[in-house]
Phi, psi and omega in degrees: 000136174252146170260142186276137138278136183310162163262131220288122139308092193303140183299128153300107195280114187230142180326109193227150185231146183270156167195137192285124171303065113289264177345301216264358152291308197300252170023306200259333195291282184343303202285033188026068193240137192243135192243074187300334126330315191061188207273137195264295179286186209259298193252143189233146209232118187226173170203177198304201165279293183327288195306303173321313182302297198292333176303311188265325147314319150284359200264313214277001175265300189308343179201125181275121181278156166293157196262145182331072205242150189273132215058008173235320170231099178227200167336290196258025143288287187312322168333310214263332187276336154321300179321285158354262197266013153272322176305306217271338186232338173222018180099309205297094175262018177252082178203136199212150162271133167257146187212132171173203215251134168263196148296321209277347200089242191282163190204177118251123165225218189243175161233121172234141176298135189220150158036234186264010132243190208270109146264173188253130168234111149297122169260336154318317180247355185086011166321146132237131171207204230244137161297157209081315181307149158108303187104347184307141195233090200277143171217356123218163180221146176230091194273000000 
Protein backbone atom coordinates (compact mmCIF):
# COMPACT_ATOMS: atom_id res chain seq x y z
CA UNK A 1 0.00 0.00 0.00
CA UNK A 2 1.28 3.41 -0.76
CA UNK A 3 0.55 6.39 1.39
CA UNK A 4 0.94 10.16 -0.01
CA UNK A 5 2.40 12.75 2.24
CA UNK A 6 0.69 15.85 3.01
CA UNK A 7 1.68 18.61 1.35
CA UNK A 8 3.62 20.87 3.05
CA UNK A 9 2.77 24.54 3.02
CA UNK A 10 5.36 26.35 2.02
CA UNK A 11 6.22 29.73 3.62
CA UNK A 12 6.12 32.70 1.52
CA UNK A 13 9.06 34.48 0.83
CA UNK A 14 8.23 38.27 0.87
CA UNK A 15 9.82 41.09 0.71
CA UNK A 16 10.32 42.91 4.45
CA UNK A 17 11.04 47.05 4.86
CA UNK A 18 12.09 49.15 7.76
CA UNK A 19 10.24 52.23 8.98
CA UNK A 20 10.74 54.64 12.00
CA UNK A 21 7.68 55.02 14.56
CA UNK A 22 8.10 59.10 13.77
CA UNK A 23 7.04 58.05 10.03
CA UNK A 24 4.48 55.59 11.02
CA UNK A 25 2.86 58.31 13.97
CA UNK A 26 2.85 60.70 11.32
CA UNK A 27 1.08 58.47 8.86
CA UNK A 28 -1.66 57.10 11.16
CA UNK A 29 -2.30 60.55 13.15
CA UNK A 30 -3.04 61.84 8.97
CA UNK A 31 -5.55 59.01 8.55
CA UNK A 32 -7.22 60.46 12.12
CA UNK A 33 -6.35 56.78 13.33
CA UNK A 34 -6.03 57.62 17.50
CA UNK A 35 -3.04 55.42 18.70
CA UNK A 36 -4.39 55.35 22.42
CA UNK A 37 -1.17 53.04 23.50
CA UNK A 38 0.77 55.10 21.38
CA UNK A 39 3.59 53.24 19.35
CA UNK A 40 5.45 50.51 21.78
CA UNK A 41 8.72 50.05 19.28
CA UNK A 42 11.49 52.13 18.08
CA UNK A 43 11.27 50.59 14.46
CA UNK A 44 8.53 49.01 12.53
CA UNK A 45 8.73 45.70 9.51
CA UNK A 46 6.37 46.19 6.97
CA UNK A 47 6.50 44.13 3.32
CA UNK A 48 4.38 44.89 -0.11
CA UNK A 49 0.20 44.20 -0.82
CA UNK A 50 1.62 40.58 -2.31
CA UNK A 51 3.48 39.68 0.93
CA UNK A 52 0.77 40.64 3.37
CA UNK A 53 -2.00 38.78 0.86
CA UNK A 54 0.57 35.85 1.21
CA UNK A 55 1.13 36.05 4.86
CA UNK A 56 -2.53 35.98 6.15
CA UNK A 57 -3.01 33.44 3.39
CA UNK A 58 -0.75 31.48 4.81
CA UNK A 59 -1.41 31.97 8.87
CA UNK A 60 -4.75 31.39 8.04
CA UNK A 61 -3.95 27.50 5.92
CA UNK A 62 -1.02 27.17 8.83
CA UNK A 63 -3.59 27.49 11.42
CA UNK A 64 -6.92 26.76 11.15
CA UNK A 65 -8.70 29.50 12.66
CA UNK A 66 -11.62 28.91 14.71
CA UNK A 67 -15.09 29.44 13.89
CA UNK A 68 -16.92 32.39 15.30
CA UNK A 69 -18.72 32.36 18.67
CA UNK A 70 -20.05 35.42 20.43
CA UNK A 71 -18.36 36.66 22.97
CA UNK A 72 -15.95 33.81 23.36
CA UNK A 73 -14.22 33.82 19.67
CA UNK A 74 -15.22 37.00 17.96
CA UNK A 75 -13.66 40.14 16.51
CA UNK A 76 -10.93 41.21 18.32
CA UNK A 77 -9.99 37.59 19.12
CA UNK A 78 -9.30 37.36 15.38
CA UNK A 79 -7.40 40.60 15.60
CA UNK A 80 -5.01 39.95 18.18
CA UNK A 81 -4.44 36.23 16.93
CA UNK A 82 -4.35 37.69 13.00
CA UNK A 83 -1.57 40.35 14.88
CA UNK A 84 -0.04 37.67 16.84
CA UNK A 85 1.08 35.54 14.34
CA UNK A 86 1.86 38.11 11.65
CA UNK A 87 4.40 39.27 14.37
CA UNK A 88 5.40 35.90 15.53
CA UNK A 89 5.92 33.72 11.95
CA UNK A 90 7.28 36.84 9.45
CA UNK A 91 8.02 39.97 11.72
CA UNK A 92 5.64 41.99 10.47
CA UNK A 93 5.15 44.57 13.28
CA UNK A 94 3.57 47.50 11.42
CA UNK A 95 0.33 45.68 11.88
CA UNK A 96 -2.07 46.84 14.60
CA UNK A 97 -5.67 45.67 15.82
CA UNK A 98 -8.14 48.05 14.26
CA UNK A 99 -11.29 49.03 15.77
CA UNK A 100 -13.94 51.29 14.05
CA UNK A 101 -17.28 51.18 12.45
CA UNK A 102 -18.43 48.64 9.40
CA UNK A 103 -21.80 47.54 7.59
CA UNK A 104 -21.83 45.11 10.24
CA UNK A 105 -21.17 47.84 12.75
CA UNK A 106 -18.70 48.59 15.60
CA UNK A 107 -15.82 45.68 14.34
CA UNK A 108 -12.01 44.97 15.09
CA UNK A 109 -10.10 43.68 12.57
CA UNK A 110 -6.11 44.55 11.36
CA UNK A 111 -4.24 47.37 9.72
CA UNK A 112 -1.26 46.60 8.07
CA UNK A 113 1.61 48.64 6.28
CA UNK A 114 2.27 47.74 2.73
CA UNK A 115 4.68 49.75 0.27
CA UNK A 116 3.68 53.33 0.81
CA UNK A 117 0.37 52.90 2.74
CA UNK A 118 -2.07 51.40 5.30
CA UNK A 119 -4.39 48.55 4.45
CA UNK A 120 -7.21 46.42 6.05
CA UNK A 121 -6.85 42.87 6.85
CA UNK A 122 -10.06 40.78 7.95
CA UNK A 123 -8.75 37.89 9.62
CA UNK A 124 -12.56 35.98 9.83
CA UNK A 125 -12.05 36.09 6.09
CA UNK A 126 -8.45 36.54 5.18
CA UNK A 127 -9.19 39.85 3.10
CA UNK A 128 -6.91 42.51 2.24
CA UNK A 129 -8.09 45.50 0.97
CA UNK A 130 -7.67 49.30 0.31
CA UNK A 131 -8.83 51.71 3.05
CA UNK A 132 -12.27 53.19 1.85
CA UNK A 133 -13.11 49.83 0.62
CA UNK A 134 -15.77 47.90 2.05
CA UNK A 135 -17.48 50.52 4.24
CA UNK A 136 -14.88 49.84 6.70
CA UNK A 137 -14.21 52.77 8.79
CA UNK A 138 -11.13 52.91 11.42
CA UNK A 139 -10.66 55.51 14.87
CA UNK A 140 -8.41 53.65 16.57
CA UNK A 141 -5.65 51.11 16.38
CA UNK A 142 -3.03 49.27 19.31
CA UNK A 143 -0.28 48.76 17.12
Amino acid sequence: MCLQSPIATAKPAITFYEIDKDTVQDELTALNITIPLGLLDAEYFYTTLWGIKEAVKYIRKVYPFPKYQTSIMDCEDFAILMKGLLSAEFGINACGIALGMTPMGYHAFCLARVEDRWVFAEPQTGEVFEIGDKGYQIDRIVI
